[in-house]
C-alpha positions in Angstrom: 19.2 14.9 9.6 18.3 12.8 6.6 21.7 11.2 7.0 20.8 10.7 10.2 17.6 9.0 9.9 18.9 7.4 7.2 22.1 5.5 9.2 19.3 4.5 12.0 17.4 2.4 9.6 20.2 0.6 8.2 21.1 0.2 12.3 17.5 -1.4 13.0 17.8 -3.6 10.1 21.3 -4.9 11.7 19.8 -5.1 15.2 16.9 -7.2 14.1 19.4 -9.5 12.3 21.0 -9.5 15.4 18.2 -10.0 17.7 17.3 -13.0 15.9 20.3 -14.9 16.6 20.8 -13.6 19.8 17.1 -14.7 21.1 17.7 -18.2 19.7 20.9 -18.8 21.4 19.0 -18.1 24.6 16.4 -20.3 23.4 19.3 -23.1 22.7 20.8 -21.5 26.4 23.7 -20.4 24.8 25.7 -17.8 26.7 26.3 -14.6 24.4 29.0 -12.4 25.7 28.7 -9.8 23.5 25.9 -8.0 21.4 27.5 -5.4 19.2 26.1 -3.3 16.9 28.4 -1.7 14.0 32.3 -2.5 13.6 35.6 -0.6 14.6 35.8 1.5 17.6 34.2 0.7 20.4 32.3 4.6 21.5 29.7 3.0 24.0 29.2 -0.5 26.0 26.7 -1.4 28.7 27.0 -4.6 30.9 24.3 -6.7 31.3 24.3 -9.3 33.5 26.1 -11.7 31.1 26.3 -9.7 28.0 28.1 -6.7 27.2 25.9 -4.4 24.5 28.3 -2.3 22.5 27.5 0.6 19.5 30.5 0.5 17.4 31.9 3.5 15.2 31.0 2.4 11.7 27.5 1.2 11.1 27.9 -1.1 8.3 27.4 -4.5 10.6 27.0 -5.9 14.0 27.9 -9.1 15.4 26.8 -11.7 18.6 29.3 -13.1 20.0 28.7 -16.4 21.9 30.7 -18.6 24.3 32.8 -21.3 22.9 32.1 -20.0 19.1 35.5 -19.5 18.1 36.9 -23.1 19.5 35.3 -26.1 21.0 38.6 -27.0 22.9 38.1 -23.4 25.2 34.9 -25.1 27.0 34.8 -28.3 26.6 32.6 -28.9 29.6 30.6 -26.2 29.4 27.1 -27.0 28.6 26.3 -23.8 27.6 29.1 -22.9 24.9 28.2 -22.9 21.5 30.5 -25.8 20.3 28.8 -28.5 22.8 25.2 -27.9 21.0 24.0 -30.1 18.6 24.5 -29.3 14.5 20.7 -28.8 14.6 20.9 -25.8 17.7 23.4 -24.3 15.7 21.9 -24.2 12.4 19.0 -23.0 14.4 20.6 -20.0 16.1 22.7 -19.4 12.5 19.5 -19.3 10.3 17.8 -17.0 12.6 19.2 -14.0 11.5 18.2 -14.3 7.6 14.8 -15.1 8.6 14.3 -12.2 10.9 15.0 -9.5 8.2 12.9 -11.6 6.0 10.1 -11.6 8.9 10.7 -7.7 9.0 10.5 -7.5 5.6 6.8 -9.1 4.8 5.8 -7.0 7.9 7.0 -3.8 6.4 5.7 -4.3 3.1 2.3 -5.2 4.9 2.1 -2.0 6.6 3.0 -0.4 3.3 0.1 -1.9 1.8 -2.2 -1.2 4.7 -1.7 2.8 4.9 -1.4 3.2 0.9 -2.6 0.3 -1.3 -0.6 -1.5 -3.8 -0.5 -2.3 -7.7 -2.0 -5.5 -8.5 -1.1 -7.3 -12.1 -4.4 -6.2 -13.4 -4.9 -4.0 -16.1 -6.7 -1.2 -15.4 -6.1 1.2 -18.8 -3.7 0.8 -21.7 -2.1 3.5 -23.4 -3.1 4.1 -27.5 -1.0 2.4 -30.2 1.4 0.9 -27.3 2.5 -2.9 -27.8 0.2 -3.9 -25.3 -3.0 -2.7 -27.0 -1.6 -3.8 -30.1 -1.1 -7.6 -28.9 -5.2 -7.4 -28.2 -4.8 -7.0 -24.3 -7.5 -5.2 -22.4 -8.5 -3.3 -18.9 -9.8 -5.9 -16.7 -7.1 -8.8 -18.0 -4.9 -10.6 -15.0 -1.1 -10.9 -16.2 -0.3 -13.9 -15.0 2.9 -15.0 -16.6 5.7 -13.9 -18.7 8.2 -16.0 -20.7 7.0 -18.6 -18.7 7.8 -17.0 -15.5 4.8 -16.4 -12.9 3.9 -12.6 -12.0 2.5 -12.4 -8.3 2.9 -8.6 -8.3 3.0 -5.6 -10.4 7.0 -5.1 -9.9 7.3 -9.0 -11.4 5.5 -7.8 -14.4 7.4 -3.8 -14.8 11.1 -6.5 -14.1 10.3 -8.2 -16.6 9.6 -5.3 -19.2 12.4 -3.3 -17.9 15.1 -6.3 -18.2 13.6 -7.3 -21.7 16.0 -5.3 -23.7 13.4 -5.1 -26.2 13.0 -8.4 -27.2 9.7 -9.9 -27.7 7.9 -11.4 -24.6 5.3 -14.0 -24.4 2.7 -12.7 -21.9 0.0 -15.2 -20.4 -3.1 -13.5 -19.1 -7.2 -14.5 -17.7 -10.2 -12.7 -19.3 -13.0 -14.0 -17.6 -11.9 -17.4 -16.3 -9.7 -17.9 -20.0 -6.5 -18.0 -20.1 -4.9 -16.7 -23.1 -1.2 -16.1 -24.5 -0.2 -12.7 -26.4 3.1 -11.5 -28.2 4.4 -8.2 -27.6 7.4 -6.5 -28.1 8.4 -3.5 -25.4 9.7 -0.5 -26.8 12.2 2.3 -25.6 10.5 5.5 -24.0 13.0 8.4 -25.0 11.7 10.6 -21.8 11.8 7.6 -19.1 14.9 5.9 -20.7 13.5 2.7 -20.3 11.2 -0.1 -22.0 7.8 -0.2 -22.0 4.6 -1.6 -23.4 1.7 1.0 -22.3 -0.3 -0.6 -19.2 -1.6 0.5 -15.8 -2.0 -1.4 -13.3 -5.0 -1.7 -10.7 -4.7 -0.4 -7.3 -5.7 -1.9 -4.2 -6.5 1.5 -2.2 -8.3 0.3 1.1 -6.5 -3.7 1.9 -7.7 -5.6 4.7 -5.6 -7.0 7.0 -5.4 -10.5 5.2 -4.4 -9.1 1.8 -2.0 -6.1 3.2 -0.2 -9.5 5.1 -0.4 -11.3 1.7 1.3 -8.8 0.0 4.0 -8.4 2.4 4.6 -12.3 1.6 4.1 -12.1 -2.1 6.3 -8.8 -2.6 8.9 -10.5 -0.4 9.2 -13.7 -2.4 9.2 -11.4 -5.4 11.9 -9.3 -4.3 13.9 -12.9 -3.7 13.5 -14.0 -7.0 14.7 -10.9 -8.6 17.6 -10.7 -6.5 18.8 -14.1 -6.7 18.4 -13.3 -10.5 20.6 -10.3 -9.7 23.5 -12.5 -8.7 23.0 -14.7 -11.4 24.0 -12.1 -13.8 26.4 -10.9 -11.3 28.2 -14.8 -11.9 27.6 -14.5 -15.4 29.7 -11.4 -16.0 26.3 -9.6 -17.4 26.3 -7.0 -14.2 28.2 -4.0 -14.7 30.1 -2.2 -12.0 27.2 0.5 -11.8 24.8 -1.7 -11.0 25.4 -2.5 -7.6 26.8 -0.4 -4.6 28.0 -0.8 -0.9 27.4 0.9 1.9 27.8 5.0 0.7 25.2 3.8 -1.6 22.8 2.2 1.2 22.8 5.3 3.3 22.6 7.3 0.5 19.7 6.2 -1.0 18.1 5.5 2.6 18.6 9.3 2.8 16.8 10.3 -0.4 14.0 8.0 0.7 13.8 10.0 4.2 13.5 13.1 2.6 10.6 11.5 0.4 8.5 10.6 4.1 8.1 7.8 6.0 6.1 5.7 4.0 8.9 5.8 1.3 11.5 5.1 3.8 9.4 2.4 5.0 9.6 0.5 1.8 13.2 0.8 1.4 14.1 -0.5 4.5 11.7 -3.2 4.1 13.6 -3.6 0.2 17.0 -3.5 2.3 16.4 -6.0 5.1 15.4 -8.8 2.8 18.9 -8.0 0.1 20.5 -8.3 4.1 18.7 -11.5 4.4 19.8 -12.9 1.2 23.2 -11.5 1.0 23.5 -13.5 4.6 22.5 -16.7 3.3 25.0 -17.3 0.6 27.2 -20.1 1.0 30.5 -18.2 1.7 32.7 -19.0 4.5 32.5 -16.0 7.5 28.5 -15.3 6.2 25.7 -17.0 7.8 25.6 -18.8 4.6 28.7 -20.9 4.9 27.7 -21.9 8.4 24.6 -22.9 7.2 25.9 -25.1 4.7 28.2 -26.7 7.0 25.6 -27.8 9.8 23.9 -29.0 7.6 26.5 -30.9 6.0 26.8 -32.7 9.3 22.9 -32.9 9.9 23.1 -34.9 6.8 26.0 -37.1 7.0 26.5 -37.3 11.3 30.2 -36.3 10.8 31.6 -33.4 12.4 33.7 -31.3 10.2 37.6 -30.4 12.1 36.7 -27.4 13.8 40.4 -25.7 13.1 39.9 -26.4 9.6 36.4 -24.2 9.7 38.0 -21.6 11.9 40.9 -21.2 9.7 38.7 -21.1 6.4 36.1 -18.4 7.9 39.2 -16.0 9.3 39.9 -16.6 5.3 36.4 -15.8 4.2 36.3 -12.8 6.6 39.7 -11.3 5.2 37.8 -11.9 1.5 34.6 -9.5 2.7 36.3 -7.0 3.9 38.9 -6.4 1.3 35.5 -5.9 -0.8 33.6 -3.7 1.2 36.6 -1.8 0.9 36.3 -2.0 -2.7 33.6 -1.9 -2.8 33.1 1.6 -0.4 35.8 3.2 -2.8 33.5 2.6 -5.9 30.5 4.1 -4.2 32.7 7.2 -3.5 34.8 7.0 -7.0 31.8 6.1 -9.5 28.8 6.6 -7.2 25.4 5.1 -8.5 23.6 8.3 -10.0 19.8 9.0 -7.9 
C-alpha cells in the first residue's frame, strides 16, 4: 500500500504540472485534445467534450496535448490552435507548469509549518567543546550568513555545514542588533557520518498563518538555490553517480516517507514538486525549458524561429530524455541509492 500511496503522489504532482498548462491554454482558448497522465499504454480514457483524459501505464510523466502544437501548417486558419497565438500566449501556457509545482510547493511546505512548526536559524543551545561554542557563538544569536551566502532557513545553514567537507567557514551572525563574523571549522561525527559544528536550532511550534505562508516561500527559494547548486556540481563533474536517482528512487523514497505518516509524505512531495519544477525549466529542447527559451527568443527579437527546425530539434531532445531515464531507471535498480 505504501507503494501505492507512494506512486499517487508522484501522480498529483504530474497532474498539477499538468493542470497548469492545461488551464492556461483555455485561458489563451486553446483547444487541448488530449490530457494524459503517465506514458506508454493507454489502460483508461474518458471523452470530454473536446478533450480526451487518459491514465497511462507508467507513471513517470503526463503530457497536454494541444491543437496545432506539433505544426503550424495543420491549422493555419484556426484561431484556436496553438501555432496561431502570440510568442507571449505561448510562453504563458509553457511557463505554467513550473510555476504550478512551485505554487504547490510553498503551499505544502506552509501547511507543514502550520500543523508542526519549523527550525528557524536561531540558536537555541550549543553543544560543549563543539566548533561552534568554540568560535564564541551563543543561544539566542541569528545565523545570518555563511561564506558569504545568506541563510533564510535552518536547512541553508545544516547545507552548508554538511557540503563543507571540513573546511573552515566564515559564519555572520546578530546578537542584539550587532552583527558579528566568527571562524569555525566543522568536524566529522563518527556516529552520524557527517560534519558538524554542535548547534540547535529554535523552533517555531504554533505559526500563524502569515509566517507558516512565509516559510513555504522561504523554504521553497531555499530548496532552488540548493538545487541549482546541485546541477552545478552535476556540470562540473563533482556529482557522483550515487548522488542522484530516477524514478525507482522517487517512488521509493515517496514510499518510506508514507510509511513515516502524512506529515512526512507531505514534505516530500512538497520537496519533489519544486525538483519537477526546476528540472522543467532547464533550457533543453523537448522540456518546458527549451520552449521557454525560444518564446522568449522571439519576444525579444520579433522573429519567428522555422517551426520544422524546432520540431525536428525537440523530437531530438525527446530521443536524448528518454534514453536517460532509461539509464538512468537501470542505475536506480543496478546501484540503488541506499535509505
Amino acid at each position: 500500500m505504501y507503494i501505492v500511496y507512494a506512486i499517487l503522489a508522484f501522480s498529483i504532482l504530474i497532474i498539477i504540472h499538468e493542470l497548469g498548462h492545461f488551464a492556461m491554454a483555455k485561458l489563451n482558448n486553446v483547444k487541448v485534445e488530449e490530457f494524459a497522465l503517465g506514458m506508454g499504454p493507454k489502460i483508461l480514457a474518458v471523452q470530454g467534450k473536446e478533450t480526451k483524459y487518459m491514465i497511462k501505464a507508467f507513471p513517470i510523466g503526463g503530457y497536454v496535448k494541444m491543437l496545432g502544437e506539433q505544426e503550424e501548417s495543420e491549422n493555419p486558419d484556426d484561431p484556436r490552435a496553438f501555432s496561431n497565438k502570440s510568442s507571449l500566449q505561448k510562453l504563458s501556457i509553457i511557463i505554467a507548469g513550473p510555476i504550478m509545482n512551485l505554487v504547490l510547493g510553498i503551499l505544502l511546505f506552509a501547511v507543514i509549518a502550520s500543523n508542526k512548526g519549523y527550525a528557524a536559524p536561531i540558536i537555541s543551545s550549543l553543544v560543549q567543546d563543539q566548533p561552534a561554542q568554540a568560535a564564541g557563538l551563543q543561544a539566542g544569536d541569528e545565523l545570518l550568513e555563511v561564506d558569504g551566502s545568506k541563510i533564510l532557513t535552518w536547512e541553508d545553514f545544516v547545507t552548508k555545514i554538511y557540503t563543507s567537507k571540513g573546511k573552515p567557514l566564515e559564519v555572520t551572525y546578530s546578537r542584539n542588533n550587532e552583527v558579528s563574523t566568527v571562524y569555525m571549522t566543522p568536524v566529522m561525527d563518527p556516529e552520524l557520518n557527517r560534519y558538524i559544528v554542535g548547534i540547535y536550532p529554535s523552533t517555531v511550534t504554533s505559526p500563524s498563518l502569515l509566517q507558516s505562508v512565509r516559510y513555504g516561500f522561504v523554504e521553497t527559494w531555499s530548496l532552488t538555490k540548493q538545487t541549482f547548486g546541485f546541477l552545478g556540481t552535476l556540470v562540473t563533474g563533482k556529482a557522483s553517480m550515487n548522488d542522484f536517482g530516477g524514478p525507482v528512487t522517487i517512488i521509493k523514497y515517496t514510499g518510506e516517507a508514507a510509511k513515516a505518516g502524512i506529515l512526512v509524505l507531505t514534505n516530500f512531495a512538497a520537496y519533489i514538486s519544486v525538483q519537477l519544477a526546476i528540472f522543467n525549466i532547464i533550457p533543453f529542447p523537448a522540456l518546458d525549458g527549451g520552449f521557454i527559451i525560444l518564446y522568449l527568443f522571439e519576444i525579444i527579437t520579433g522573429k519567428k524561429v522555422d517551426e520544422k527546425k524546432v520540431g525536428l530539434i525537440n523530437y531530438i531532445g525527446f530521443a536524448l530524455l528518454i534514453a536517460m531515464m532509461i539509464l538512468v531507471t537501470i542505475k536506480d535498480i543496478l546501484y540503488p541509492i541506499n535509505l
